[in-house]
PyMOL Python script that loads the backbone (N, CA, C, O; Angstrom):
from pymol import cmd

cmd.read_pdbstr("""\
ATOM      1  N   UNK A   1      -0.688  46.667   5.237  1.00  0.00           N
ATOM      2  CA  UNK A   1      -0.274  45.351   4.815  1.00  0.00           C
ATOM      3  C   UNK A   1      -1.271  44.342   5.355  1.00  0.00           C
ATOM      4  O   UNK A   1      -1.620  44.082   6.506  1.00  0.00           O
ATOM      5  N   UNK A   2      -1.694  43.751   3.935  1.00  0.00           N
ATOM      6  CA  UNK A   2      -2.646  42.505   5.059  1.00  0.00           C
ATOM      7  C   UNK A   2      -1.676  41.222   5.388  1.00  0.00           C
ATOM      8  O   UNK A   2      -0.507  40.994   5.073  1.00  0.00           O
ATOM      9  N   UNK A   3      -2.589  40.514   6.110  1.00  0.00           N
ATOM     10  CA  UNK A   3      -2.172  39.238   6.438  1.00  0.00           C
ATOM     11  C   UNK A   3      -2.917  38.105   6.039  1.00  0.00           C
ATOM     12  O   UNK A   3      -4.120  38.211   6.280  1.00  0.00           O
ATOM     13  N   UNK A   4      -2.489  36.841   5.391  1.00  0.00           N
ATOM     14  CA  UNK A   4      -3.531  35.772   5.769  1.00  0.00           C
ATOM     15  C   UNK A   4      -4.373  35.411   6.554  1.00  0.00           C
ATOM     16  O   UNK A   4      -4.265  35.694   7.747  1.00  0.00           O
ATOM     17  N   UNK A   5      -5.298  34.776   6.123  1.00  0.00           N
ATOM     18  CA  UNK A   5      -6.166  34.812   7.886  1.00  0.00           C
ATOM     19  C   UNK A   5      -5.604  33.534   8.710  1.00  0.00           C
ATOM     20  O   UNK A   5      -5.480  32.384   8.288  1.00  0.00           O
ATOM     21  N   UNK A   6      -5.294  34.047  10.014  1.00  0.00           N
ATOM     22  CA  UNK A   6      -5.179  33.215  10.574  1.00  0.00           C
ATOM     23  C   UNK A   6      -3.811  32.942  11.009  1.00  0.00           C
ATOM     24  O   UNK A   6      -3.505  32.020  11.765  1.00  0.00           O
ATOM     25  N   UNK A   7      -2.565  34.245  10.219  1.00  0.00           N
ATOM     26  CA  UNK A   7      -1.188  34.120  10.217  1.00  0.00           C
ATOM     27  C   UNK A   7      -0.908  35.316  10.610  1.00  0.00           C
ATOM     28  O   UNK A   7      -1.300  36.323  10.021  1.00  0.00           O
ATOM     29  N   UNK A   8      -0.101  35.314  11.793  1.00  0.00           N
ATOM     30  CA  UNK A   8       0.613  36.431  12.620  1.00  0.00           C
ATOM     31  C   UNK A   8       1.851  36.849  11.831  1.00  0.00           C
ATOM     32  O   UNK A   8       2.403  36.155  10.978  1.00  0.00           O
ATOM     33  N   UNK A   9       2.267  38.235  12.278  1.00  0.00           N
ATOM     34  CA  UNK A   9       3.016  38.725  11.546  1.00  0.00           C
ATOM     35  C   UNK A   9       4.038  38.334  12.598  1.00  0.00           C
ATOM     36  O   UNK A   9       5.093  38.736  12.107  1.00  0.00           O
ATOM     37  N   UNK A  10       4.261  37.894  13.520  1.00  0.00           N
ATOM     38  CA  UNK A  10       5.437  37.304  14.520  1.00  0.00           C
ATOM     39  C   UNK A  10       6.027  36.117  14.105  1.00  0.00           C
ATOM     40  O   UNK A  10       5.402  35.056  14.084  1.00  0.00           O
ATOM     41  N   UNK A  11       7.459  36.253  13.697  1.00  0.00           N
ATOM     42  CA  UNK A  11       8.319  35.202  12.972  1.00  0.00           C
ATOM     43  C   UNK A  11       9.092  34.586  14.245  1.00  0.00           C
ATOM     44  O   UNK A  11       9.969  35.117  14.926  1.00  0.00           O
ATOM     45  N   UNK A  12       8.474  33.233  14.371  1.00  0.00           N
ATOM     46  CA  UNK A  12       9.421  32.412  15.434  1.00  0.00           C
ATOM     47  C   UNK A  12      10.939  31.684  15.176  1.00  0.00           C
ATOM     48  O   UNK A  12      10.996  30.697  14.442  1.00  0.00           O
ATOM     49  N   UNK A  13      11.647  31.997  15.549  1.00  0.00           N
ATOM     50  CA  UNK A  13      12.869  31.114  15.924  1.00  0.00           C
ATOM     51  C   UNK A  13      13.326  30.671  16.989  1.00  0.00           C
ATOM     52  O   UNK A  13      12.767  30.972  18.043  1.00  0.00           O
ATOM     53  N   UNK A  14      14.528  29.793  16.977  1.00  0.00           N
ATOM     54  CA  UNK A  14      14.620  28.907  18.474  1.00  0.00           C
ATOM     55  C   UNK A  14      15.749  30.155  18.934  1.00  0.00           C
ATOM     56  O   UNK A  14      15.869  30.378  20.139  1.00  0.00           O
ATOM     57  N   UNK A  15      16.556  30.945  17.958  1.00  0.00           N
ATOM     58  CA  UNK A  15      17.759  31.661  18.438  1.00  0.00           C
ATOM     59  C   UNK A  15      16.902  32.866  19.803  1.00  0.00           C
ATOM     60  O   UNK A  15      17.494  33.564  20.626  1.00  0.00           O
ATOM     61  N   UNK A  16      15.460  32.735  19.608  1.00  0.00           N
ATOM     62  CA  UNK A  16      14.767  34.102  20.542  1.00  0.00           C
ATOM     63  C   UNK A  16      14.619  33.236  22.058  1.00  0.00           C
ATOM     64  O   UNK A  16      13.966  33.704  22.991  1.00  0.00           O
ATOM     65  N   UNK A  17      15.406  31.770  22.145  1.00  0.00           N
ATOM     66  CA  UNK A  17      15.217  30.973  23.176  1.00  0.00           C
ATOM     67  C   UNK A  17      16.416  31.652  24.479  1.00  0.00           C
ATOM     68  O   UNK A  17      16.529  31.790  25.697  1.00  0.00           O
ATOM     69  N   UNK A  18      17.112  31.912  23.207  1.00  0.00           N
ATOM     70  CA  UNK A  18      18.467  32.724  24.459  1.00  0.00           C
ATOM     71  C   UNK A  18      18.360  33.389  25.199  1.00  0.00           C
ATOM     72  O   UNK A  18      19.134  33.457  26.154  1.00  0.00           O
ATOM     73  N   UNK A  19      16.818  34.522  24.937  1.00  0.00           N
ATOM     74  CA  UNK A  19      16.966  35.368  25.518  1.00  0.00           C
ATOM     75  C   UNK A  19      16.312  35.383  27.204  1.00  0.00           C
ATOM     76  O   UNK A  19      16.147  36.304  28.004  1.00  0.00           O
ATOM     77  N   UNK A  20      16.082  34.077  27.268  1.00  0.00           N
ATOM     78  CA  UNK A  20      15.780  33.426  28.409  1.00  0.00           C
ATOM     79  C   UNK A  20      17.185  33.781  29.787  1.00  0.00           C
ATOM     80  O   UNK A  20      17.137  34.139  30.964  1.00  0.00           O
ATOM     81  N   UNK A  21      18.105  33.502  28.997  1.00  0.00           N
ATOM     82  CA  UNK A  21      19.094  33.596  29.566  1.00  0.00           C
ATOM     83  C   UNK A  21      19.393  34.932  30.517  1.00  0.00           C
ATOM     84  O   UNK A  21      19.720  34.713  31.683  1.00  0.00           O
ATOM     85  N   UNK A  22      19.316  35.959  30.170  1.00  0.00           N
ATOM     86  CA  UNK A  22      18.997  38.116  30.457  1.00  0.00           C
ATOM     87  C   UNK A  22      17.740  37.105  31.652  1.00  0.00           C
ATOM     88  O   UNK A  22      18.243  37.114  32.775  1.00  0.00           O
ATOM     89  N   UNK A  23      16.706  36.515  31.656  1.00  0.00           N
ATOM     90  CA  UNK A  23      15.607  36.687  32.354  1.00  0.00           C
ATOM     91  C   UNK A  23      15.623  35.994  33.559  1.00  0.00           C
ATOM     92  O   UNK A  23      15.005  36.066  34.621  1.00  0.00           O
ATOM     93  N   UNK A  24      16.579  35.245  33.054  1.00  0.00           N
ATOM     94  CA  UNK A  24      17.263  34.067  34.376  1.00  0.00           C
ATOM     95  C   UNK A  24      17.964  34.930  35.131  1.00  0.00           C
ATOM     96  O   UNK A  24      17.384  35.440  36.090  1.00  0.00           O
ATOM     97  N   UNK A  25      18.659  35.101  34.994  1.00  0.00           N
ATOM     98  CA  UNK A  25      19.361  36.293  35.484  1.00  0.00           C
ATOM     99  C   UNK A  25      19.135  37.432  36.676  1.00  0.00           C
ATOM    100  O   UNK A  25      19.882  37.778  37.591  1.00  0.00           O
ATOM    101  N   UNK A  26      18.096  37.777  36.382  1.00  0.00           N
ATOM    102  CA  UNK A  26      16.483  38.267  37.191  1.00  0.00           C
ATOM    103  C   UNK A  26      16.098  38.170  38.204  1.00  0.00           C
ATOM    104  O   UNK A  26      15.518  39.054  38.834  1.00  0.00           O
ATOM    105  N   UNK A  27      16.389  36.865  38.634  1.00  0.00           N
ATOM    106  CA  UNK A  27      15.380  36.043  39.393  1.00  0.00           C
ATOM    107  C   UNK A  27      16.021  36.607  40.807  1.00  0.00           C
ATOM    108  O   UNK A  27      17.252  36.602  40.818  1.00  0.00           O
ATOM    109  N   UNK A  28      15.502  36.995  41.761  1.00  0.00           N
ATOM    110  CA  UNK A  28      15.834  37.642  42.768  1.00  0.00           C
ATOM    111  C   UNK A  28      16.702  36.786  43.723  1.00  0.00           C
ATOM    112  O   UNK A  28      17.909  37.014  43.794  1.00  0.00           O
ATOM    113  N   UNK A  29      16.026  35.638  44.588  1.00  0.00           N
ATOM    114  CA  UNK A  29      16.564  34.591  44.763  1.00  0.00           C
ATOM    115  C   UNK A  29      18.008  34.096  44.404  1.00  0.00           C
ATOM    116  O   UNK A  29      18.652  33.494  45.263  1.00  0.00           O
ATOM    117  N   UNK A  30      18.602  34.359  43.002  1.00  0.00           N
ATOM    118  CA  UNK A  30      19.639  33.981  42.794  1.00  0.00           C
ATOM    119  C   UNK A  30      20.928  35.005  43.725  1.00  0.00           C
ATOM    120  O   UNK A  30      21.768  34.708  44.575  1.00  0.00           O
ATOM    121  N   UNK A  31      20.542  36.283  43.050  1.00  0.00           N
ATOM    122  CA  UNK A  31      21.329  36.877  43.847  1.00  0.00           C
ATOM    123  C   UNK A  31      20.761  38.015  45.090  1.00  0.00           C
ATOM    124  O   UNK A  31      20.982  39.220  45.209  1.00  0.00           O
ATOM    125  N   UNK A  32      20.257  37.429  45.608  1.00  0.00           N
ATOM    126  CA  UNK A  32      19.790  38.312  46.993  1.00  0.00           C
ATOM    127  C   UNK A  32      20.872  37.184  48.495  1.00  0.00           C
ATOM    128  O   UNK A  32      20.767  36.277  49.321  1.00  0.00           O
ATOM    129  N   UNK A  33      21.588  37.959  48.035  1.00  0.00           N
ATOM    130  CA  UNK A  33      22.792  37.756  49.083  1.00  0.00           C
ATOM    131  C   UNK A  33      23.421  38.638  48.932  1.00  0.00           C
ATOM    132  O   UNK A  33      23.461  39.317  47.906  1.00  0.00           O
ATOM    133  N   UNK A  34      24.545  38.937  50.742  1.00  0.00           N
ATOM    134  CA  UNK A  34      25.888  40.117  50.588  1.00  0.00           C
ATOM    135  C   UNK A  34      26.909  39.144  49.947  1.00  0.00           C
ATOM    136  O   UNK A  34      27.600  39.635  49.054  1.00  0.00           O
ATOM    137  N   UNK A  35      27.116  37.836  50.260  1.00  0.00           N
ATOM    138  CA  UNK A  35      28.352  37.287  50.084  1.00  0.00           C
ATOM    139  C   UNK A  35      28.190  36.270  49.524  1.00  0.00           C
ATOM    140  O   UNK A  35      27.411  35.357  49.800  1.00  0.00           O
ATOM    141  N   UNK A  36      29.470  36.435  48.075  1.00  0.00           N
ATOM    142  CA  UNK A  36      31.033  36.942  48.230  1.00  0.00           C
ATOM    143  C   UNK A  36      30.788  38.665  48.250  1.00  0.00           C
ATOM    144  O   UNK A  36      29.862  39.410  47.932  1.00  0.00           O
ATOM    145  N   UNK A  37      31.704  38.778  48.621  1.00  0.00           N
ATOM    146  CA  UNK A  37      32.016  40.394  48.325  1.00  0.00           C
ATOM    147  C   UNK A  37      33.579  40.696  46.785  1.00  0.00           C
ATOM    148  O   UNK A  37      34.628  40.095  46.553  1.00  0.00           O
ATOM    149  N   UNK A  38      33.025  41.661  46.260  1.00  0.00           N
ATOM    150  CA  UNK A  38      34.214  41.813  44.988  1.00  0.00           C
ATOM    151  C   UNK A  38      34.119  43.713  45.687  1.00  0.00           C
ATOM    152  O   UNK A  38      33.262  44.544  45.988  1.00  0.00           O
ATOM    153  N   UNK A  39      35.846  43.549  45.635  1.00  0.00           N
ATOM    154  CA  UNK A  39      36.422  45.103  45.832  1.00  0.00           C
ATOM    155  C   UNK A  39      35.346  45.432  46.650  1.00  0.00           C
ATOM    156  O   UNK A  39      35.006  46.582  46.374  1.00  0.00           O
ATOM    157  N   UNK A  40      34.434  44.807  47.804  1.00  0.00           N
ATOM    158  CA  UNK A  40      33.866  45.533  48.859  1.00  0.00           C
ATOM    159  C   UNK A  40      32.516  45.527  48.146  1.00  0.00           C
ATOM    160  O   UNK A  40      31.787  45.408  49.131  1.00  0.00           O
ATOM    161  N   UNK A  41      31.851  45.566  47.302  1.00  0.00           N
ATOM    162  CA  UNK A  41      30.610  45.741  46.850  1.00  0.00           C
ATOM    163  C   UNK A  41      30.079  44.409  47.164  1.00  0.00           C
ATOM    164  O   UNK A  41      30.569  43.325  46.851  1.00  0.00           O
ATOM    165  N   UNK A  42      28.726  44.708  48.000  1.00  0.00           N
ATOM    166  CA  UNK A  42      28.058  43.328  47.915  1.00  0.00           C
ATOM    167  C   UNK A  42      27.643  42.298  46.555  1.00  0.00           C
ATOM    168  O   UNK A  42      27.506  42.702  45.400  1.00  0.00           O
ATOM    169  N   UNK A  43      27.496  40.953  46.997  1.00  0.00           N
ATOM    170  CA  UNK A  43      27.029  40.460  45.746  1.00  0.00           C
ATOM    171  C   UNK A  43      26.123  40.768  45.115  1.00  0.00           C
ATOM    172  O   UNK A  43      26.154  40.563  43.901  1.00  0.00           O
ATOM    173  N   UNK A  44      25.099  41.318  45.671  1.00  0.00           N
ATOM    174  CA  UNK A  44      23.663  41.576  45.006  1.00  0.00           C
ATOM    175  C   UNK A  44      24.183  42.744  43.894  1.00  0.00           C
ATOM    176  O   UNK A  44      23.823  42.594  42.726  1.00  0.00           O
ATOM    177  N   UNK A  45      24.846  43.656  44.172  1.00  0.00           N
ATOM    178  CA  UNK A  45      24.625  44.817  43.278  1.00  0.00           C
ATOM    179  C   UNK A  45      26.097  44.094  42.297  1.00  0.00           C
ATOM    180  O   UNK A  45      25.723  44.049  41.125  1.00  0.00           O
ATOM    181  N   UNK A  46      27.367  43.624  42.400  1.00  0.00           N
ATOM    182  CA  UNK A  46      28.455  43.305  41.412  1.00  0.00           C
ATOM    183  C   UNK A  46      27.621  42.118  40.733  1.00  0.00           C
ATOM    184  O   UNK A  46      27.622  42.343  39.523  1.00  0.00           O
ATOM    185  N   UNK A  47      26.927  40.974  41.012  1.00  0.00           N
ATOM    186  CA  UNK A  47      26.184  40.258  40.116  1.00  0.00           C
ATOM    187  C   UNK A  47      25.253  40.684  39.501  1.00  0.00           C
ATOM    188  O   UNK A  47      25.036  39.905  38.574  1.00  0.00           O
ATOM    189  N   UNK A  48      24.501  41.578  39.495  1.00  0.00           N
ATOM    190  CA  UNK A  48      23.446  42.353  38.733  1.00  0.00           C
ATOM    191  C   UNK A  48      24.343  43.417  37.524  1.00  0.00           C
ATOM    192  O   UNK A  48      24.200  43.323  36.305  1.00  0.00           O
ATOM    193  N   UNK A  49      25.276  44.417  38.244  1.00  0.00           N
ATOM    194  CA  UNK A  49      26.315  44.685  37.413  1.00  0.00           C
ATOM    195  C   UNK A  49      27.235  44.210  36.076  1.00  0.00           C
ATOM    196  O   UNK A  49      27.722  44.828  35.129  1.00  0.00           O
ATOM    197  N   UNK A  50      27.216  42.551  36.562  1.00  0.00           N
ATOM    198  CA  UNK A  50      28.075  41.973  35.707  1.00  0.00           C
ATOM    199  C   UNK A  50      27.174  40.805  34.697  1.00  0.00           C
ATOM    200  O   UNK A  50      27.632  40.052  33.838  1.00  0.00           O
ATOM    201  N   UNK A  51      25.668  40.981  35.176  1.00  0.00           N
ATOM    202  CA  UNK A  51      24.640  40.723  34.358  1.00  0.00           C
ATOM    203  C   UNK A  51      24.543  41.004  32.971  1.00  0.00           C
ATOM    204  O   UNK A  51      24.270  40.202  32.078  1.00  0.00           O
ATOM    205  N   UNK A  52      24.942  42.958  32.809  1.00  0.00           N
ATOM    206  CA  UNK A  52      24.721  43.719  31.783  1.00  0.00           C
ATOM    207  C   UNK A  52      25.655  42.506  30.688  1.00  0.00           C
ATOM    208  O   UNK A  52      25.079  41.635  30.036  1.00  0.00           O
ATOM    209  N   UNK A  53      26.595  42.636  30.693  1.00  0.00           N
ATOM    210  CA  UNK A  53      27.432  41.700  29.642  1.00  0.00           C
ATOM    211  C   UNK A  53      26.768  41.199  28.945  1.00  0.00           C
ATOM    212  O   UNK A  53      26.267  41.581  27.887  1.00  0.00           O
ATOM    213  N   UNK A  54      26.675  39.890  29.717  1.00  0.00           N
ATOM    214  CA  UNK A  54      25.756  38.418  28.653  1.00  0.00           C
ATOM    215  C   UNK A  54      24.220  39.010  28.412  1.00  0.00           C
ATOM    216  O   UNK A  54      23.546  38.570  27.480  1.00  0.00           O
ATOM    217  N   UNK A  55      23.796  39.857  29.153  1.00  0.00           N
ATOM    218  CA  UNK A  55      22.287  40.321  28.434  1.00  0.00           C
ATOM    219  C   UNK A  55      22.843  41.193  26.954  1.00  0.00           C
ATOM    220  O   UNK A  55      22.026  41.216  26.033  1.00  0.00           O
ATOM    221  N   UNK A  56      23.845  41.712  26.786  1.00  0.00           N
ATOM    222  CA  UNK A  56      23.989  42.671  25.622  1.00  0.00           C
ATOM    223  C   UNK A  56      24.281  41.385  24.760  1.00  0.00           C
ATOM    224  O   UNK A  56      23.572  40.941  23.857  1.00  0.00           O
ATOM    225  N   UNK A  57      25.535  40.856  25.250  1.00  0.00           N
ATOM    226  CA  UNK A  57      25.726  39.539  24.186  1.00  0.00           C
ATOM    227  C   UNK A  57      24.622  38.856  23.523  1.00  0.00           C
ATOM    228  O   UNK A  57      24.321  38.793  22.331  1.00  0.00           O
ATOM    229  N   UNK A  58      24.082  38.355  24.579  1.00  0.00           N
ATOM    230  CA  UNK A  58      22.553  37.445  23.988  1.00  0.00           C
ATOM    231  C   UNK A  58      21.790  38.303  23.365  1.00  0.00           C
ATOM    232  O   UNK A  58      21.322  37.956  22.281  1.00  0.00           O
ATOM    233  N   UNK A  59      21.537  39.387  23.804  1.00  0.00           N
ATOM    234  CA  UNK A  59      20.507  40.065  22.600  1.00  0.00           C
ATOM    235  C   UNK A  59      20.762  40.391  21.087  1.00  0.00           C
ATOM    236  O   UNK A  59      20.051  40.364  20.082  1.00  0.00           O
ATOM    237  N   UNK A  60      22.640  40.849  21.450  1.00  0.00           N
ATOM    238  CA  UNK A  60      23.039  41.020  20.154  1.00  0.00           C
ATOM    239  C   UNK A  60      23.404  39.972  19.163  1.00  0.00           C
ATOM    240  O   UNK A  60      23.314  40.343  17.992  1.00  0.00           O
ATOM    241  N   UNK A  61      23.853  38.563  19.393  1.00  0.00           N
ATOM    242  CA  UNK A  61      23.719  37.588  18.782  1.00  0.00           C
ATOM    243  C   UNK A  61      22.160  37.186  18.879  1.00  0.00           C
ATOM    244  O   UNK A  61      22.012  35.964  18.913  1.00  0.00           O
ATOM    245  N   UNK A  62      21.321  37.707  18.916  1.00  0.00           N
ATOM    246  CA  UNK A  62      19.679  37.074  18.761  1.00  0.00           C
ATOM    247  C   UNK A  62      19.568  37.710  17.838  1.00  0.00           C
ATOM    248  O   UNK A  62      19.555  36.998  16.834  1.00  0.00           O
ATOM    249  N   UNK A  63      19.416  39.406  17.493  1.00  0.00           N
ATOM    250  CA  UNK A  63      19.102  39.891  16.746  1.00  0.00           C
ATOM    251  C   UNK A  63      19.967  39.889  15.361  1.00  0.00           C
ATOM    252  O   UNK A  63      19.295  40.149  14.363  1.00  0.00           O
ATOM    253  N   UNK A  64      21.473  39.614  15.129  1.00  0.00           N
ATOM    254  CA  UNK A  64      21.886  39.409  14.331  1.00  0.00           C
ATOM    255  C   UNK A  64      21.753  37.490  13.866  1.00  0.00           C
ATOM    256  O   UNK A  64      22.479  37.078  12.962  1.00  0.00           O
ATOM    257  N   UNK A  65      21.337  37.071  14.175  1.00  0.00           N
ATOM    258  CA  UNK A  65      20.862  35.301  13.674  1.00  0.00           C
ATOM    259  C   UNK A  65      19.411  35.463  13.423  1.00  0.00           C
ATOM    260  O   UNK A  65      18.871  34.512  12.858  1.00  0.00           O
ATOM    261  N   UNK A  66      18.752  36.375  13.700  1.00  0.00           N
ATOM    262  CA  UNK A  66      17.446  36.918  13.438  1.00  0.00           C
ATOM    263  C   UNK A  66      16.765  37.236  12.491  1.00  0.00           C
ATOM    264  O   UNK A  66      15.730  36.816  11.975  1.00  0.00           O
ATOM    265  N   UNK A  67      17.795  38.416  12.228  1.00  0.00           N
ATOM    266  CA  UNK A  67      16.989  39.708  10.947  1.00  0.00           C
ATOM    267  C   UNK A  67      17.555  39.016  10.096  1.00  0.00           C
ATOM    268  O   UNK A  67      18.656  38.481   9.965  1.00  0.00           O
ATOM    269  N   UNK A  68      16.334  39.138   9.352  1.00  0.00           N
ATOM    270  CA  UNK A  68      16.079  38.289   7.910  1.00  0.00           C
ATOM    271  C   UNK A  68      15.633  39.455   6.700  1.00  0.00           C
ATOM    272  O   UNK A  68      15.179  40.510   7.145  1.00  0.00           O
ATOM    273  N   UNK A  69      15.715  39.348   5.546  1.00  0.00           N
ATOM    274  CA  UNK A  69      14.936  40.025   4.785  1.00  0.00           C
ATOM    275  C   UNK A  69      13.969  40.750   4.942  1.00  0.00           C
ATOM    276  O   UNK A  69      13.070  40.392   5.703  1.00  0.00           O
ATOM    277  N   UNK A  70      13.911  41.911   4.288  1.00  0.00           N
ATOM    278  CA  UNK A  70      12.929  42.515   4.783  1.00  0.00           C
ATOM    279  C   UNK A  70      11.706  41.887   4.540  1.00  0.00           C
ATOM    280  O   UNK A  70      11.871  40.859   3.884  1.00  0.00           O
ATOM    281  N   UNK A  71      10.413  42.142   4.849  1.00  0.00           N
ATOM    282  CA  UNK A  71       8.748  41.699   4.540  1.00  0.00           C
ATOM    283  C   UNK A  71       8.508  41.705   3.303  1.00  0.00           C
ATOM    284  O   UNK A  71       9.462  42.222   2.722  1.00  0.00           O
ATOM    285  N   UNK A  72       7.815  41.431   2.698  1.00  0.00           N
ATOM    286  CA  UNK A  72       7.318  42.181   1.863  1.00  0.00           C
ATOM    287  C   UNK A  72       5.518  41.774   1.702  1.00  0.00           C
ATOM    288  O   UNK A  72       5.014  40.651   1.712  1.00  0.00           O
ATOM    289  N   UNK A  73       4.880  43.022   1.567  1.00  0.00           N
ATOM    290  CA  UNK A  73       3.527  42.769   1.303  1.00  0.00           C
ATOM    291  C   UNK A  73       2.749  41.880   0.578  1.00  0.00           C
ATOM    292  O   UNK A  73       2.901  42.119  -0.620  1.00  0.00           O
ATOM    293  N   UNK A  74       2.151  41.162   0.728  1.00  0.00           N
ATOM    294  CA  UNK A  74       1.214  40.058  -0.134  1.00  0.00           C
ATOM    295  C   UNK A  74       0.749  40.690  -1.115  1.00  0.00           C
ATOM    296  O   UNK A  74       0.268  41.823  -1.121  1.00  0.00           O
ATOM    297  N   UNK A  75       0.925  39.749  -2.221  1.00  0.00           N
ATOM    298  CA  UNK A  75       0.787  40.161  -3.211  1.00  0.00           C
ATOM    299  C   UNK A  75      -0.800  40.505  -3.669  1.00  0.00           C
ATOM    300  O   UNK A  75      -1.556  39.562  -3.433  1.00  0.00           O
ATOM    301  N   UNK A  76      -1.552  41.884  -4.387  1.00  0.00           N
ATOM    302  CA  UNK A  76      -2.828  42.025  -4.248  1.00  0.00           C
ATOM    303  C   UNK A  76      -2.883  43.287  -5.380  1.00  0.00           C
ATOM    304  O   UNK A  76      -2.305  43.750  -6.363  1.00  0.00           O
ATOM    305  N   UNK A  77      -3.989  43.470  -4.503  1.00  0.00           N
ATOM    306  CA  UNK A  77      -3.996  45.730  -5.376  1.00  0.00           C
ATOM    307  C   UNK A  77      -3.177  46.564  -4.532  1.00  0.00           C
ATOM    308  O   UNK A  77      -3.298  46.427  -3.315  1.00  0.00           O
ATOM    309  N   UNK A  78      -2.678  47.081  -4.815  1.00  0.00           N
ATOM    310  CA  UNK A  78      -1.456  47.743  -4.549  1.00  0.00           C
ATOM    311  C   UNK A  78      -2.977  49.352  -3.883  1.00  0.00           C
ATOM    312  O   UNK A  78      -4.085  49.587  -4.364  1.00  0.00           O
ATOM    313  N   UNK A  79      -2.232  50.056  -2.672  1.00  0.00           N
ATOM    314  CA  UNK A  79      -3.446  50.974  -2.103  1.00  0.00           C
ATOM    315  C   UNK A  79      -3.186  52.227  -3.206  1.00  0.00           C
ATOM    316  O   UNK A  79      -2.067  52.605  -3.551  1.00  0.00           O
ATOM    317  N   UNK A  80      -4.480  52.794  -3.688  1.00  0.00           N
ATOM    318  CA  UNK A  80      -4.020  53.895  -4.047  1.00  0.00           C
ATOM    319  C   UNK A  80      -3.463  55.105  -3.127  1.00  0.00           C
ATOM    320  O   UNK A  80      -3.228  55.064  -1.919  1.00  0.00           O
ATOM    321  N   UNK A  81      -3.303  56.288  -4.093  1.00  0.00           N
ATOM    322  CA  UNK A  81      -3.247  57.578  -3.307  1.00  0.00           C
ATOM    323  C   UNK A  81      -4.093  57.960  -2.205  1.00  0.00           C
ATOM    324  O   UNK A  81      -3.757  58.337  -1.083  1.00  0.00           O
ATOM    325  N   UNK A  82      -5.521  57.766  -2.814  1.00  0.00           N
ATOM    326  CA  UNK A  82      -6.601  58.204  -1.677  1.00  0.00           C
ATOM    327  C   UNK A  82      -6.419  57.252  -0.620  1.00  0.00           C
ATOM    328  O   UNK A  82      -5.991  57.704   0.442  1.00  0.00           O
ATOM    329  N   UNK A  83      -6.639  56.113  -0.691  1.00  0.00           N
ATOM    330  CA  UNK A  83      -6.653  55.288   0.383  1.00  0.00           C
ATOM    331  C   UNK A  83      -5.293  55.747   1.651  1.00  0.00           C
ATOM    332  O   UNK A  83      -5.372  55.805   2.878  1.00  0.00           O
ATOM    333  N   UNK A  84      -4.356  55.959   0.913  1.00  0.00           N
ATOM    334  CA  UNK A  84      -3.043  56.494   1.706  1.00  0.00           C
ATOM    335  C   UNK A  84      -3.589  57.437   2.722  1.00  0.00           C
ATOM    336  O   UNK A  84      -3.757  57.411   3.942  1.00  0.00           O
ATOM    337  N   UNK A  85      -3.826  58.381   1.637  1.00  0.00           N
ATOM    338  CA  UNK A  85      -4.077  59.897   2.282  1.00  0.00           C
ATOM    339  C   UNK A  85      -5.403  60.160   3.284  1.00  0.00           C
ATOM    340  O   UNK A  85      -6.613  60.358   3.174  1.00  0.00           O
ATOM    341  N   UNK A  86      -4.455  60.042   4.257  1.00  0.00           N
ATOM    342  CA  UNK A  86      -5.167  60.454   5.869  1.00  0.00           C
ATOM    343  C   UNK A  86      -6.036  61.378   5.686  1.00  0.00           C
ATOM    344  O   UNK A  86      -6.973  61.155   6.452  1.00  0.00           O
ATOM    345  N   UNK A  87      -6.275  62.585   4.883  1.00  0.00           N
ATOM    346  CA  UNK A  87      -7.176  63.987   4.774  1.00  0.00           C
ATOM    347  C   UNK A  87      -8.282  63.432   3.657  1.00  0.00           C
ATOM    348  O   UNK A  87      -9.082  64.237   3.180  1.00  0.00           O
ATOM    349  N   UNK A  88      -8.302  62.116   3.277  1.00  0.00           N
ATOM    350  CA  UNK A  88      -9.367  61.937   2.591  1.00  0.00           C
ATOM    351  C   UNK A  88     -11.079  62.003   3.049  1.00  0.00           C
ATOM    352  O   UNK A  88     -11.454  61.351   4.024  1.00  0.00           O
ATOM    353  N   UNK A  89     -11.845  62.668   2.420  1.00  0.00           N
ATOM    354  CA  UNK A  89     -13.078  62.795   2.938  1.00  0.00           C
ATOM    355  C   UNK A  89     -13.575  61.525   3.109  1.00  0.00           C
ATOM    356  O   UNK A  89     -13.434  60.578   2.335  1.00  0.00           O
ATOM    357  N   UNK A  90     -14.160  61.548   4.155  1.00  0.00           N
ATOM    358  CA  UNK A  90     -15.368  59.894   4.267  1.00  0.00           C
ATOM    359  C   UNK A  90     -16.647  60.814   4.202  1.00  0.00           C
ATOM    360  O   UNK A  90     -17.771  60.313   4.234  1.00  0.00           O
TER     361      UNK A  90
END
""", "prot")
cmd.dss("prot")
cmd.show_as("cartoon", "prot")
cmd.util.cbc("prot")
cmd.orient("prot")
């Protein structure tokens, strides 16, 4: 598939801003502490634990506000057979 010159095949939206959110999350600093304690587990490991959630959420509302139609190739000469075919002699 070609491309225009000069045009990436990477489609921006603001919904891929969320996923900031999973990265925040991250940040060591936030939770590098024992306390609070939940059912005895320090904070560091039940806040990292309870991370997973909103990272699945946010990704899965990113990717469903996301996917769009499929591509489709610019319009041109269509490749033949040979060109396809990997075992073609050069």
């Amino acid at each position: 598939m070609t491309h225009a010159p000069g045009r990436s095949g990477i489609r921006w939206s603001n919904w891929n801003l969320l996923l900031l959110i999973p990265l925040v999350l991250l940040v060591t600093p936030i939770f590098n502490r024992t306390d609070p304690r939940l059912f005895g587990m320090p904070f560091f490991y039940w806040f990292q634990f309870a991370g997973v959630v909103p990272g699945v959420l946010v990704t899965s509302i990113v990717y469903l506000k996301t996917r769009g139609a499929p591509t489709t190739p610019a319009p041109g000469d269509e490749p033949g057979v040979d060109t396809l075919d990997e075992g073609v002699a050069r």
